[in-house]
C-alpha positions as CSV (number, residue, x, y, z in Angstrom):
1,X,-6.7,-16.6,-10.1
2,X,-9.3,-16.0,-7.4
3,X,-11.5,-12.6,-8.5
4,X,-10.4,-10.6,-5.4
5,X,-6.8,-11.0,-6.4
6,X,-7.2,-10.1,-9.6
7,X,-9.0,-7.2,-8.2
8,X,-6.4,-6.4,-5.7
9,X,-3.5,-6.8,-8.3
10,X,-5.2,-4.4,-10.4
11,X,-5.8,-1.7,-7.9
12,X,-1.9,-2.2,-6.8
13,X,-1.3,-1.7,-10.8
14,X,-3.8,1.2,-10.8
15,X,-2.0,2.9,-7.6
16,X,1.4,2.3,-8.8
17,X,1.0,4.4,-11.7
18,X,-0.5,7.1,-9.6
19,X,2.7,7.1,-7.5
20,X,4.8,7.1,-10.3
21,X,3.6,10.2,-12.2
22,X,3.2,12.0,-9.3
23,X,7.0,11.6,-8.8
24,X,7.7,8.4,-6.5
25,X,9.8,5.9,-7.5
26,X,9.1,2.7,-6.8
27,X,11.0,0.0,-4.5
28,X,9.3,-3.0,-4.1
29,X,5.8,-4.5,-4.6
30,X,4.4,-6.9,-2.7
31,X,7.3,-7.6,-0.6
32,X,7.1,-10.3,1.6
33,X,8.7,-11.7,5.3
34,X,8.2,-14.0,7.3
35,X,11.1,-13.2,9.5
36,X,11.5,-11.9,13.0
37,X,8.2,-13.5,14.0
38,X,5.8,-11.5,11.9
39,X,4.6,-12.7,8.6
40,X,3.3,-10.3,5.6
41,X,3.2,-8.5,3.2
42,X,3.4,-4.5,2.2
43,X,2.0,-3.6,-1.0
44,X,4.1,-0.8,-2.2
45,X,7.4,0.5,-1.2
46,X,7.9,3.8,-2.8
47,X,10.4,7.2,-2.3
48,X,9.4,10.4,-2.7
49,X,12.2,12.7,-2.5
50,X,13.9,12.0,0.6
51,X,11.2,10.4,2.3
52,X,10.4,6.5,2.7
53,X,6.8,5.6,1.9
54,X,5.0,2.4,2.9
55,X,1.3,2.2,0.7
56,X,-1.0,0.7,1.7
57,X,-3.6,-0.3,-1.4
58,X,-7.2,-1.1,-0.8
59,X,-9.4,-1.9,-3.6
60,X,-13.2,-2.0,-3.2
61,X,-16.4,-2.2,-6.1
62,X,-19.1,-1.1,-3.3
63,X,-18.9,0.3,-0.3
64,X,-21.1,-2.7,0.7
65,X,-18.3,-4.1,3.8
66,X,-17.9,0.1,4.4
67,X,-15.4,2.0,2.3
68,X,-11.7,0.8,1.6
69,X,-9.6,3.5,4.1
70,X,-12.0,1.8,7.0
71,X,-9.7,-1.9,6.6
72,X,-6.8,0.2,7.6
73,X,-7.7,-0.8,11.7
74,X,-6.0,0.1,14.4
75,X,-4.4,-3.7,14.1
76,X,-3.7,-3.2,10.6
77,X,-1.6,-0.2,11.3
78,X,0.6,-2.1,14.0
79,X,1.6,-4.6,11.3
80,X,2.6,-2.5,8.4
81,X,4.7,-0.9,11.0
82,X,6.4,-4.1,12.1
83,X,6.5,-5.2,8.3
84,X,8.3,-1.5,7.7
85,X,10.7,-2.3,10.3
86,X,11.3,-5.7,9.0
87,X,11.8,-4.0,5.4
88,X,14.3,-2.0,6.6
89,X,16.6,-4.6,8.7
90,X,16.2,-7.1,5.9
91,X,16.6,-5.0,2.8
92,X,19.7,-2.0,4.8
93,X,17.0,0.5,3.0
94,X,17.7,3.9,4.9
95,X,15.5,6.8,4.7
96,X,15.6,9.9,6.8
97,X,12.4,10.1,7.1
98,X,9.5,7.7,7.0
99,X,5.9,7.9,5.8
100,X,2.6,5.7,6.1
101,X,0.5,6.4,2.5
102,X,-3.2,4.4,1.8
103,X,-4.4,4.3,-1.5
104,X,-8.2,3.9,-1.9
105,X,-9.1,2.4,-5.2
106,X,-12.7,2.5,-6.7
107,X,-13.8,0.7,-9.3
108,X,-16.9,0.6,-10.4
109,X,-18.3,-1.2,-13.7
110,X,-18.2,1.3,-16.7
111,X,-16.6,4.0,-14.8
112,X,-12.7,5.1,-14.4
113,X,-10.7,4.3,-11.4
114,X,-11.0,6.5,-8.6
115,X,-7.9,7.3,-6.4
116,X,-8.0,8.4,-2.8
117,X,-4.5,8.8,-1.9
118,X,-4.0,9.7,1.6
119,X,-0.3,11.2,2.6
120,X,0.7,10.2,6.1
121,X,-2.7,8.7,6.6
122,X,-1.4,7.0,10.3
């Protein structure tokens, strides 16, 4: 496996055991479509009382490409909202209300995991 999805597939672990003992439970990981003309993936589907949360997990070891909250564009943003939509038609999942989460996870050699989780971060 390719280092940055090892990488990536730890930080989802690393994050999904923060949402967990904070009290989310977990839908789906990497859940995929490639329906209704938009292809992707969302990382974590999670509820949290009553509430619907789409996560977002970026996982950096430097800040050397800038820091992991700064992927999250603009564009970015637009997609995990269409890939929420399409999670929602595909899967009947109803929620009253919906939230947009990013976890930030950094990890650096010889050091624990740092979490940066952001609650309705767009």
């Amino acid at each position: 496996m390719d280092g940055r999805l090892i990488l990536g597939a730890d930080g989802e672990r690393i994050a999904t055991s923060h949402l967990e003992r904070s009290g989310y439970s977990i839908l789906a990981r990497n859940w995929r479509t490639g329906s209704g003309g938009i292809r992707g993936e969302l990382d974590v589907v999670a509820r949290h009382g009553s509430t619907l949360v789409f996560v977002e997990v970026k996982t950096r070891t430097s800040d050397r490409f800038g820091g992991p909250l700064l992927a999250v564009t603009a564009r970015k943003q637009a997609k995990l909202r269409a890939l929420a939509g399409s999670f929602l038609r595909e899967t009947g999942t109803r929620a009253r209300d919906l939230r947009f989460d990013v976890i930030a996870i950094d990890v650096r050699a010889g050091e624990d995991p740092r979490i940066d989780h952001r609650v309705a971060a767009f």
